[in-house]
N, CA, C and O atoms as a GROMACS GRO file, in nm:
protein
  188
    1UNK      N    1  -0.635  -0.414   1.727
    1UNK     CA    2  -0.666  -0.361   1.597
    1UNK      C    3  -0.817  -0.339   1.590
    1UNK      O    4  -0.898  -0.431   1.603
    2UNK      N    5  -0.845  -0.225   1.569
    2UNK     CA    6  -0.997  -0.197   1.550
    2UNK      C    7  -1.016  -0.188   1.422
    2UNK      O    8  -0.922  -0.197   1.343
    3UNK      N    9  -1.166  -0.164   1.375
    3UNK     CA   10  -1.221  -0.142   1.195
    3UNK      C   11  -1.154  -0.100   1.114
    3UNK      O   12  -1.121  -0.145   1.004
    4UNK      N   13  -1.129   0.001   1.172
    4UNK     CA   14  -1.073   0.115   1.106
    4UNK      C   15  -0.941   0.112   1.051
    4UNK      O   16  -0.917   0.163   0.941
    5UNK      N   17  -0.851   0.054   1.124
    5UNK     CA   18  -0.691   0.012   1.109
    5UNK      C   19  -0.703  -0.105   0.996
    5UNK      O   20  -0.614  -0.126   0.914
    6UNK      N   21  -0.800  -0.164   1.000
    6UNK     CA   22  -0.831  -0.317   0.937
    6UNK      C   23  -0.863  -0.244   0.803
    6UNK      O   24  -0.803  -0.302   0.712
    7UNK      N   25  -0.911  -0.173   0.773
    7UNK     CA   26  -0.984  -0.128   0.645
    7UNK      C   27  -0.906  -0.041   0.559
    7UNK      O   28  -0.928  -0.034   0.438
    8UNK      N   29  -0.798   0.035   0.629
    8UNK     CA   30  -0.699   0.108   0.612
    8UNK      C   31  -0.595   0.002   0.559
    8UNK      O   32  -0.536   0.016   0.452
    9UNK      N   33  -0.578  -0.108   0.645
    9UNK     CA   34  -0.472  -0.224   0.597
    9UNK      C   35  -0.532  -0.277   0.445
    9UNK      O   36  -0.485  -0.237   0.339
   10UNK      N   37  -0.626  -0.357   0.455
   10UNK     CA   38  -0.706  -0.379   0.338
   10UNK      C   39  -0.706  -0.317   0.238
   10UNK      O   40  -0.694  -0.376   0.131
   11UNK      N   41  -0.721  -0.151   0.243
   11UNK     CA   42  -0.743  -0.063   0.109
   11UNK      C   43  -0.555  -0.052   0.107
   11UNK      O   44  -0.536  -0.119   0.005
   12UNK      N   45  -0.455  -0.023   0.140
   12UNK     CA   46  -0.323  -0.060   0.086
   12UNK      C   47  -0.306  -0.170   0.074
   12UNK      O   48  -0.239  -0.173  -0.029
   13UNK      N   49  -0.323  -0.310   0.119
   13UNK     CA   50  -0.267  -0.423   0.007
   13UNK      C   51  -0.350  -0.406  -0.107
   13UNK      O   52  -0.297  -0.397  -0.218
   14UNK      N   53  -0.496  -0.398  -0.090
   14UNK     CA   54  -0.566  -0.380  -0.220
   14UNK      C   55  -0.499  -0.264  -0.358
   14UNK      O   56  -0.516  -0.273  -0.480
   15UNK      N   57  -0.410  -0.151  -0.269
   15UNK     CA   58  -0.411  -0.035  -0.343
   15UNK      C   59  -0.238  -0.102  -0.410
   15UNK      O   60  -0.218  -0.089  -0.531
   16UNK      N   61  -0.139  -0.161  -0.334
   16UNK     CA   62  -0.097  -0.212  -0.377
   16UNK      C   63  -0.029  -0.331  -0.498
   16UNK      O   64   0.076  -0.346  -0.560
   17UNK      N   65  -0.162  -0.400  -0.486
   17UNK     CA   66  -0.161  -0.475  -0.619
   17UNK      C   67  -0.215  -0.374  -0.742
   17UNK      O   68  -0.176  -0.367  -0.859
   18UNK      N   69  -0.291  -0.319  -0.692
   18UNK     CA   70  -0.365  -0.223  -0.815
   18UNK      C   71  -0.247  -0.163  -0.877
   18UNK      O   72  -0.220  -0.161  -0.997
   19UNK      N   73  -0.188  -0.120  -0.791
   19UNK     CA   74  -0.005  -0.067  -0.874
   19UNK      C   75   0.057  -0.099  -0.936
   19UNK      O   76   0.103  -0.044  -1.036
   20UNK      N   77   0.083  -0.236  -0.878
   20UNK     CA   78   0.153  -0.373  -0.894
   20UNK      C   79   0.106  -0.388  -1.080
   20UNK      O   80   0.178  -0.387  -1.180
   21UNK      N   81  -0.012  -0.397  -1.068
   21UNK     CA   82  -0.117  -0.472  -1.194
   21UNK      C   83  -0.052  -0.313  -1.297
   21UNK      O   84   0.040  -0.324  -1.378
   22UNK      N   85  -0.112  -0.202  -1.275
   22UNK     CA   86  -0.142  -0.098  -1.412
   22UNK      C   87   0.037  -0.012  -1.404
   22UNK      O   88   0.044   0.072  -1.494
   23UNK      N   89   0.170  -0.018  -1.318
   23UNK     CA   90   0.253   0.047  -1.331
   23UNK      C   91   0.395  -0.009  -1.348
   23UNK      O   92   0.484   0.018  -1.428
   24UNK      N   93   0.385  -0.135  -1.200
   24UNK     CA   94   0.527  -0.203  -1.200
   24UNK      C   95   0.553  -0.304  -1.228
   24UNK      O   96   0.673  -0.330  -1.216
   25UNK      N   97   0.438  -0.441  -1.291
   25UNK     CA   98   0.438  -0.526  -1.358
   25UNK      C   99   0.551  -0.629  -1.326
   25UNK      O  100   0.628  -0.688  -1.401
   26UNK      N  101   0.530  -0.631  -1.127
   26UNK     CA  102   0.627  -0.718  -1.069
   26UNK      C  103   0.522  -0.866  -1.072
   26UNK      O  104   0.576  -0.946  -0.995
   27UNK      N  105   0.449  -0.901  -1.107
   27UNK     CA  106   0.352  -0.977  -1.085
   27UNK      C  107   0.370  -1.036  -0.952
   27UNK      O  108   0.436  -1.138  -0.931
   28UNK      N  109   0.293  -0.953  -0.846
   28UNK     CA  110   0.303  -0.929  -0.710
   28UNK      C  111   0.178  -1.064  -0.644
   28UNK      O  112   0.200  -1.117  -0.535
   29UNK      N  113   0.053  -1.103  -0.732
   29UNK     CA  114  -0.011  -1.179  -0.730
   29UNK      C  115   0.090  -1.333  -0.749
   29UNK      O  116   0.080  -1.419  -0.662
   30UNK      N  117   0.129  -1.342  -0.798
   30UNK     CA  118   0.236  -1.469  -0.828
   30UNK      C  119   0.328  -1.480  -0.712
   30UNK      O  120   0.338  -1.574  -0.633
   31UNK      N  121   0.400  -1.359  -0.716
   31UNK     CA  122   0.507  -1.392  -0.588
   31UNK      C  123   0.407  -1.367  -0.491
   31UNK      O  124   0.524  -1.378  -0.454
   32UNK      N  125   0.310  -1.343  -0.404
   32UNK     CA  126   0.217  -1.347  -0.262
   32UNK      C  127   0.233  -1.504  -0.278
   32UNK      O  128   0.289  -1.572  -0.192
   33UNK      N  129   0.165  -1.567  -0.421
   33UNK     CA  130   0.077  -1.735  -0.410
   33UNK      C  131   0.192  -1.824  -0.391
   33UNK      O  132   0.184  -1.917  -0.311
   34UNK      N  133   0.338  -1.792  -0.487
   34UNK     CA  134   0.445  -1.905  -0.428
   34UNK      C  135   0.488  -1.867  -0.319
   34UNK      O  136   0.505  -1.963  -0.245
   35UNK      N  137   0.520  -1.749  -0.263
   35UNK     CA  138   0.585  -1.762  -0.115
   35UNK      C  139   0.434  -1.815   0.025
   35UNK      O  140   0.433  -1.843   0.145
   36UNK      N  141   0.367  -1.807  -0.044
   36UNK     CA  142   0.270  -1.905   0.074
   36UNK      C  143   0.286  -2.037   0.048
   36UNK      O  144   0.314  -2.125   0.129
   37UNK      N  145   0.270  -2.045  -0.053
   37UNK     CA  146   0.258  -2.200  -0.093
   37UNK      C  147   0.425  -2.284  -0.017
   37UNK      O  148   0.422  -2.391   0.043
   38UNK      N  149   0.564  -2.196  -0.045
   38UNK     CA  150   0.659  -2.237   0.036
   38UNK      C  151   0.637  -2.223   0.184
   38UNK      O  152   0.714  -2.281   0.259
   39UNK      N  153   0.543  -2.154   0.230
   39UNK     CA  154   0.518  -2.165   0.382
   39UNK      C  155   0.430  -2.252   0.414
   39UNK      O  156   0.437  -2.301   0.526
   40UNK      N  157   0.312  -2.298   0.313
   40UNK     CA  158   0.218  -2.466   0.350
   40UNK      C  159   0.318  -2.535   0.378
   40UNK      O  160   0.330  -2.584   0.491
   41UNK      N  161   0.416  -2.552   0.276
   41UNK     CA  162   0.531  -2.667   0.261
   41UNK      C  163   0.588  -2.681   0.402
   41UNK      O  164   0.588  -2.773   0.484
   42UNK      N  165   0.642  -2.542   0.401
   42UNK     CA  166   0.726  -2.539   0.542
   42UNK      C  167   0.644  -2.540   0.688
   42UNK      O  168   0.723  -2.547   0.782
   43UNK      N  169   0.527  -2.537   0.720
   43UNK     CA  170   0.430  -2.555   0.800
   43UNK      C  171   0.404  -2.785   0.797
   43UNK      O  172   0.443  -2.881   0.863
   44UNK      N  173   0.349  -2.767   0.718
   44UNK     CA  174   0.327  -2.914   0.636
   44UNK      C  175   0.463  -3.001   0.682
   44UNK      O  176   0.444  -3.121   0.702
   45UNK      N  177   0.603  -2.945   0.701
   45UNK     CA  178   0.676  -3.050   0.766
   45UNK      C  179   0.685  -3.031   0.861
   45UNK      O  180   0.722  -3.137   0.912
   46UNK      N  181   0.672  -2.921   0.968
   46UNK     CA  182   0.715  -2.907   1.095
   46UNK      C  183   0.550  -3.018   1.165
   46UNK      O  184   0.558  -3.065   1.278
   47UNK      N  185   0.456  -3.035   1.102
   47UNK     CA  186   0.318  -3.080   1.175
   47UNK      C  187   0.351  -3.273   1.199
   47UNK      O  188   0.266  -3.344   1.252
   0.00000   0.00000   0.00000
């Protein structure tokens, strides 16, 4: 992965929530923070 691919990735999740926030009001910020937080968990028992 070079800059360029990286920045391209970056500006769609970024452009994504921006959607998320002013059109489809899935609160996409909430579901990202609990499905990580179930993967600490699930990380956190396998250690």
């Amino acid at each position: 992965m070079n800059n360029q691919i990286a920045i391209i990735l970056a500006l769609l999740i970024v452009g994504l929530f921006v959607v998320d926030h002013f059109w489809l009001h899935m609160d996409l910020p909430l579901l990202v923070g609990k499905e990580f937080n179930r993967l600490v968990d699930y990380v956190v028992f396998w250690r």
